[in-house]
MARBA-3410 file (N, C-alpha, C, O; in Angstrom, 1 decimal):
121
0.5,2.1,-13.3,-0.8,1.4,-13.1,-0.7,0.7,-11.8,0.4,0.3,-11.4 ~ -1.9,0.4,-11.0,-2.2,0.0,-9.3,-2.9,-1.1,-10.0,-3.3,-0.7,-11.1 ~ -3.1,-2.3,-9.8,-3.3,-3.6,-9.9,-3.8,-4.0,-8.1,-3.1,-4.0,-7.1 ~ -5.1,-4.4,-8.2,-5.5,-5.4,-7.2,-4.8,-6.7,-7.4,-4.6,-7.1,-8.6 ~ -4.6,-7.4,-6.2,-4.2,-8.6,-5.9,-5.1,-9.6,-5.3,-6.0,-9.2,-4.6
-5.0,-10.9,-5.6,-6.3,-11.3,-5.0,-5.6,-12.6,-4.0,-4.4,-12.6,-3.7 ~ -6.2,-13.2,-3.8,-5.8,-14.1,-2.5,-5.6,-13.9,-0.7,-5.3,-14.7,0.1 ~ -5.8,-12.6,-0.6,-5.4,-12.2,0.7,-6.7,-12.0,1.9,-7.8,-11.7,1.4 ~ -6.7,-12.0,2.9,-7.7,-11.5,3.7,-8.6,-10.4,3.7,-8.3,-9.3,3.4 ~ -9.8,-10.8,3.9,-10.6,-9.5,3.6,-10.4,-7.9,4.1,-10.9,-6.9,3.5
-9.5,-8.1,5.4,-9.1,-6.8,5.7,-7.8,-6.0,5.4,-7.4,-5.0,6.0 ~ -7.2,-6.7,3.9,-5.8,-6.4,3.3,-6.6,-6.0,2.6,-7.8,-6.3,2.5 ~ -5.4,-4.8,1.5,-6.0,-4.2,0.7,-4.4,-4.4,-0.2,-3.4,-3.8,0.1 ~ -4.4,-5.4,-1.4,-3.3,-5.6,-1.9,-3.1,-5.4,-2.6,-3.9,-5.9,-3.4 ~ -2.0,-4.4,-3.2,-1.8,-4.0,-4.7,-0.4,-3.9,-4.9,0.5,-3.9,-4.0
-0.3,-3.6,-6.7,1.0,-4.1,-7.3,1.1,-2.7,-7.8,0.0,-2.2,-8.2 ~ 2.2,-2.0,-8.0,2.2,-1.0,-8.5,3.6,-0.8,-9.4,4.8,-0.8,-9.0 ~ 3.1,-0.8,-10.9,3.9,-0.7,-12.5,3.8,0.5,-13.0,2.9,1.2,-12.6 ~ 4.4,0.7,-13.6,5.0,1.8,-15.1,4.9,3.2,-13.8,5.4,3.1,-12.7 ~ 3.8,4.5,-14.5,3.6,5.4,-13.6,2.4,5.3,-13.2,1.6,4.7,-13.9
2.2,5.9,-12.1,1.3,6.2,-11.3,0.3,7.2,-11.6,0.8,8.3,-11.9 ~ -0.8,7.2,-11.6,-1.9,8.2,-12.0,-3.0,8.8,-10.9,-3.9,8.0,-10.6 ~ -3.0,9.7,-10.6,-5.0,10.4,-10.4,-5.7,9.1,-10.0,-6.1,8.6,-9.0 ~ -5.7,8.7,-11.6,-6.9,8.0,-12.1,-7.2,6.9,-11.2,-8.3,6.6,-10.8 ~ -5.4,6.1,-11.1,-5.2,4.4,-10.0,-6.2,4.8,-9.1,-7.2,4.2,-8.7
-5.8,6.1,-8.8,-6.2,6.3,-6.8,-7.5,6.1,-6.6,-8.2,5.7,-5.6 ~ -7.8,6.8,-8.1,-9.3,7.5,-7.6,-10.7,6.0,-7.8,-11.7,5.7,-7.1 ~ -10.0,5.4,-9.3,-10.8,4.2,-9.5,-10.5,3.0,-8.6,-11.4,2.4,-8.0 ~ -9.1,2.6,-8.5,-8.7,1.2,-7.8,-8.9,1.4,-6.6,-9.8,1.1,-5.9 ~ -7.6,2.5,-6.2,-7.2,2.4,-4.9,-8.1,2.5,-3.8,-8.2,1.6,-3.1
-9.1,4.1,-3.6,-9.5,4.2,-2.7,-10.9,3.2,-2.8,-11.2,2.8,-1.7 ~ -11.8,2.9,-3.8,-12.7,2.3,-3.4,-12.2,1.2,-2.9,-13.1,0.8,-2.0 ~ -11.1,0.3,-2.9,-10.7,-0.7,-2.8,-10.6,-0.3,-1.1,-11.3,-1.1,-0.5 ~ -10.1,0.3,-0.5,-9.4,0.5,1.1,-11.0,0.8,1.6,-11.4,0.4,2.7 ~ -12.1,1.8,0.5,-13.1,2.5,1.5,-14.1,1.0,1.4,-15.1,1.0,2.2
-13.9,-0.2,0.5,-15.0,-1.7,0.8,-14.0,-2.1,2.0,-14.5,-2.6,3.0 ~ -12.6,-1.8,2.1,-12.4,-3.1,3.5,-13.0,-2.2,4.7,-13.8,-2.7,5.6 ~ -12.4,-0.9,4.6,-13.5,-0.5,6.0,-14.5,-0.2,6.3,-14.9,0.2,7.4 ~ -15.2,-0.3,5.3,-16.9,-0.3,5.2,-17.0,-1.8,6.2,-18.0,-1.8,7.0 ~ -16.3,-2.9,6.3,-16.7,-4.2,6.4,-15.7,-4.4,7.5,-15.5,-5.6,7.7
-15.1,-3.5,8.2,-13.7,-3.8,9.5,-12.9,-2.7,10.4,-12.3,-1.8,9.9 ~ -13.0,-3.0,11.2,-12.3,-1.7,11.9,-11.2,-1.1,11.8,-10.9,0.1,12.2 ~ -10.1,-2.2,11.2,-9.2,-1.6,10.7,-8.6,-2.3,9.7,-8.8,-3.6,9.8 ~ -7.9,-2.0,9.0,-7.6,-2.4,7.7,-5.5,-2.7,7.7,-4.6,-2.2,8.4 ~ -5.4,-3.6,6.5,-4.4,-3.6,6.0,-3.7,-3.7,5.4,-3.6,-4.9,5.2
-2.6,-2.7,4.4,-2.1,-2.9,3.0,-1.2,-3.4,3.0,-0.6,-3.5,4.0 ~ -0.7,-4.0,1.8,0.4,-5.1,1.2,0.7,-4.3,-0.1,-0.2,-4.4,-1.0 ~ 1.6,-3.7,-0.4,2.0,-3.0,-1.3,3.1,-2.9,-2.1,4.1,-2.2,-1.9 ~ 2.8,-3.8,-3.5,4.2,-4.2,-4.1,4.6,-3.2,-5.0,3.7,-2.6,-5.7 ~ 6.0,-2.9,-5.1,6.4,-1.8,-6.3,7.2,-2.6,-6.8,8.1,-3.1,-6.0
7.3,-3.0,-8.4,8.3,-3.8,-8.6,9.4,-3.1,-9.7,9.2,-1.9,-9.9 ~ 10.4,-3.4,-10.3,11.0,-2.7,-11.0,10.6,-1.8,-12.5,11.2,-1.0,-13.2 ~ 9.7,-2.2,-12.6,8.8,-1.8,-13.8,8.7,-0.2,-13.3,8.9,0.7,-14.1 ~ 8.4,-0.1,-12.0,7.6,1.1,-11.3,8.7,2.3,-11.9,9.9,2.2,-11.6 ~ 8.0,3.5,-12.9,8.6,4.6,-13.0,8.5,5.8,-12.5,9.2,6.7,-13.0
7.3,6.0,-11.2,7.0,7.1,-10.4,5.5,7.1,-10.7,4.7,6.2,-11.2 ~ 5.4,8.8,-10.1,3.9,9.0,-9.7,3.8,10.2,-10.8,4.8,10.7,-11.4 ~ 2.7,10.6,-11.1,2.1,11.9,-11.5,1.8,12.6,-10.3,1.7,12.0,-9.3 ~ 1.6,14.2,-10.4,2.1,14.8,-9.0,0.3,14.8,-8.6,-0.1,15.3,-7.6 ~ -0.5,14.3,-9.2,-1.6,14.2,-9.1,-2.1,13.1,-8.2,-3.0,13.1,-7.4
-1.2,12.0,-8.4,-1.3,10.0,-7.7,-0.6,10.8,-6.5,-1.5,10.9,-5.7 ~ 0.4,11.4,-6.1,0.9,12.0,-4.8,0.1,12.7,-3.9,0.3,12.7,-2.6 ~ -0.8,13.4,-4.7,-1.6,14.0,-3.8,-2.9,12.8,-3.5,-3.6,13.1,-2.5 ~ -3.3,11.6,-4.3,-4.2,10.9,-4.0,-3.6,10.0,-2.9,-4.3,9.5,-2.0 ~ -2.2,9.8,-3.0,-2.1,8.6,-2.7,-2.2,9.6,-0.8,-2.9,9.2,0.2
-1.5,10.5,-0.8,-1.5,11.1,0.3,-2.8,11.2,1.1,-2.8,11.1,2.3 ~ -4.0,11.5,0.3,-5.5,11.9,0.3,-5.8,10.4,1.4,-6.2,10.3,2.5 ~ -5.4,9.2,0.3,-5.9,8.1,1.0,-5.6,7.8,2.5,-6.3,7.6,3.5 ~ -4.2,7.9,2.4,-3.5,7.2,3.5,-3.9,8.4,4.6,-3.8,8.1,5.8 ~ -4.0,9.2,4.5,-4.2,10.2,5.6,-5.8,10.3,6.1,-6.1,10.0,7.3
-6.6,10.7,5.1,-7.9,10.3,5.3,-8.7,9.2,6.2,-9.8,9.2,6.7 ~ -7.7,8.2,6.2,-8.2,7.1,7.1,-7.1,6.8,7.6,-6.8,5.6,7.4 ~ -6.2,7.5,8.5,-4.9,7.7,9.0,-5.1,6.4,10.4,-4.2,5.6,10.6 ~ -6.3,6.4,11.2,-6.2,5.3,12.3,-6.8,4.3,12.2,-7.2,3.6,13.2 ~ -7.1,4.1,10.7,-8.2,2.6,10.6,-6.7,1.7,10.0,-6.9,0.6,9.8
-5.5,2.0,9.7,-4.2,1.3,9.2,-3.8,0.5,10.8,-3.6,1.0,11.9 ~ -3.8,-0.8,10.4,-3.0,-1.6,11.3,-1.8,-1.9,10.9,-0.9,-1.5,11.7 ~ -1.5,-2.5,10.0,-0.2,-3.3,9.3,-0.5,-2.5,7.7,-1.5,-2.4,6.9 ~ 1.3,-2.0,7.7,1.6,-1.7,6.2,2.9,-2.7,5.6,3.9,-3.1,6.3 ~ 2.7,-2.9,4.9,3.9,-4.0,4.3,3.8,-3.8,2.8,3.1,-4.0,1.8
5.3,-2.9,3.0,5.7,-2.1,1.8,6.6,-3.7,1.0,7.2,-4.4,1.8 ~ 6.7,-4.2,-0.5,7.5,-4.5,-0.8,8.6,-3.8,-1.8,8.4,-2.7,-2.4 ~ 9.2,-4.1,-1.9,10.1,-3.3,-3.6,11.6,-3.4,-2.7,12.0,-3.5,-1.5 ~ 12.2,-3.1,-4.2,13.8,-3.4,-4.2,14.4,-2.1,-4.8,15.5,-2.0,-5.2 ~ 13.0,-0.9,-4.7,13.5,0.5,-5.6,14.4,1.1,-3.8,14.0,0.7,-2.7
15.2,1.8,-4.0,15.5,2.4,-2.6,15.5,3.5,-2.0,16.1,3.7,-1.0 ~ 14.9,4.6,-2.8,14.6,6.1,-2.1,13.2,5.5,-1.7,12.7,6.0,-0.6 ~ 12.4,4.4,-2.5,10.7,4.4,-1.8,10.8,3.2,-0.7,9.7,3.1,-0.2 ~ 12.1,2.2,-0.2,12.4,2.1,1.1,12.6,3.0,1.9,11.9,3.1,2.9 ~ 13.9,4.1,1.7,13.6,5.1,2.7,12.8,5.7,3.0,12.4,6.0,4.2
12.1,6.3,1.6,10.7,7.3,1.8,9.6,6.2,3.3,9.3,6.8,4.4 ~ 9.2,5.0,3.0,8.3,4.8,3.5,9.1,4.7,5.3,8.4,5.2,6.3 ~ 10.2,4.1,5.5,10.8,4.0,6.6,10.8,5.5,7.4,10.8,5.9,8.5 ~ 11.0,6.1,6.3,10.8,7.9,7.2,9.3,8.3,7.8,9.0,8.8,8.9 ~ 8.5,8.0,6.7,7.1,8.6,7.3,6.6,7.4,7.8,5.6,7.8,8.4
6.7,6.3,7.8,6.2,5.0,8.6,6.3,5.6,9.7,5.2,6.0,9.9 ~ 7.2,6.1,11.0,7.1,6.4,12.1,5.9,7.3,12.8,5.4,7.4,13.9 ~ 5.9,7.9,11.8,4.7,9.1,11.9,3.5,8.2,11.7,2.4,8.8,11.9 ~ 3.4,6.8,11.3,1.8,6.3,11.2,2.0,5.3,12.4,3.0,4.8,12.8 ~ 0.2,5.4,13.0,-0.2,4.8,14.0,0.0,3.2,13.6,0.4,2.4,14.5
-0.2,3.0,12.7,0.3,1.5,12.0,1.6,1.1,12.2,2.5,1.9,12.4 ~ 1.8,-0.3,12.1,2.8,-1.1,12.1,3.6,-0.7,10.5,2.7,-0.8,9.6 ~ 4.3,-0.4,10.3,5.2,-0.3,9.3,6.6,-1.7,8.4,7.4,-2.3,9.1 ~ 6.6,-1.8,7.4,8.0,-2.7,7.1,7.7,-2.6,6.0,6.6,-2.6,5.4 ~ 9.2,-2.5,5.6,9.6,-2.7,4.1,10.5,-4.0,4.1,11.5,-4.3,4.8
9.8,-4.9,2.9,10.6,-6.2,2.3,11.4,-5.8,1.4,11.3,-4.5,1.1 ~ 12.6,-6.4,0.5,12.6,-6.6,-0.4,12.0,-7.7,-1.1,11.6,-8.7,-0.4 ~ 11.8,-7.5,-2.5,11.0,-8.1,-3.5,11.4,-9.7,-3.0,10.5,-10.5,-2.8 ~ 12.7,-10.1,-2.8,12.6,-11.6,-2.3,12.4,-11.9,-1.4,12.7,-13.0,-0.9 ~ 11.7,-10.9,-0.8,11.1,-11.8,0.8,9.4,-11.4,0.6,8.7,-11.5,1.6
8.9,-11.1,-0.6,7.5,-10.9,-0.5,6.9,-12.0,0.2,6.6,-11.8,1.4 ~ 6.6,-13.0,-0.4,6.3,-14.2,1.0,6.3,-14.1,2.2,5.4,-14.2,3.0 ~ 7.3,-13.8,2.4,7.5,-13.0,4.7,6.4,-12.0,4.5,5.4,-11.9,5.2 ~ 6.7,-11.0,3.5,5.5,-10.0,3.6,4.1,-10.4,3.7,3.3,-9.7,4.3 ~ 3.8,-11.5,3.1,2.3,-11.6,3.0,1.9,-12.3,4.1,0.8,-12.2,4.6
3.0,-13.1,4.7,2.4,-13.9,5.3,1.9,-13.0,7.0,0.9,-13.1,7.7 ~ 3.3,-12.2,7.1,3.7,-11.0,8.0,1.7,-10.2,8.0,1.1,-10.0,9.1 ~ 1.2,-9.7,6.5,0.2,-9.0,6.5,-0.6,-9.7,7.0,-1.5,-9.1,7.6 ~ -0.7,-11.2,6.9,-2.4,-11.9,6.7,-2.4,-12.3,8.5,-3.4,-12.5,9.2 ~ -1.2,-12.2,8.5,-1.2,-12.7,10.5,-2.3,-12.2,11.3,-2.5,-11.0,11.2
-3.1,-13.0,12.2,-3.9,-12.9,12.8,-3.1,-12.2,14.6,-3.8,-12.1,15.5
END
């Protein structure tokens, strides 16, 4: 399940991500959620928590989550991966180089550095 977060700047797009991953997050939370911040900014940016709960994706949420992030591949300024899982540290540190965006992964006890890192002006 994808969980919006609230508190953050209008041009973050923040979410918490538990149990497994679905189609469904992408299609209801996730992308309307990214396509209101750039409807409203030129570029946007995510804060993206996975916490230990997180048990993967359906191969369907892989192909959404891909859909999203590539679809609007140069409106990403800052991504701020958190989690303490560690193949989805490496995963993101591997294809982070490949995005025009700023890239970082926290662990879960430095979320705070992370948010604060996302909301920076």
């Amino acid at each position: 399940m994808i969980e919006l977060l609230k508190g953050f700047p209008a041009n973050v797009i923040a979410l918490s991500a538990t149990g497994e991953l679905t189609k469904e997050d992408y299609e209801k939370v996730v992308a309307p959620a990214v396509q209101r911040a750039i409807d409203q900014h030129d570029t946007v940016r995510l804060y993206y928590q996975i916490g230990p709960q997180f048990r993967g994706m359906e191969l369907g949420a892989m192909w959404a989550d891909t859909k999203v992030g590539m679809g609007h591949f140069l409106k990403w300024e800052r991504i701020a991966v958190i989690t303490d899982i560690e193949w989805i540290k490496v995963s993101v540190m591997a294809f982070g180089i490949l995005m025009p965006a700023q890239v970082k992964v926290y662990p879960t006890a430095e979320a705070e550095a992370a948010r604060q890192w996302i909301s920076a002006t």
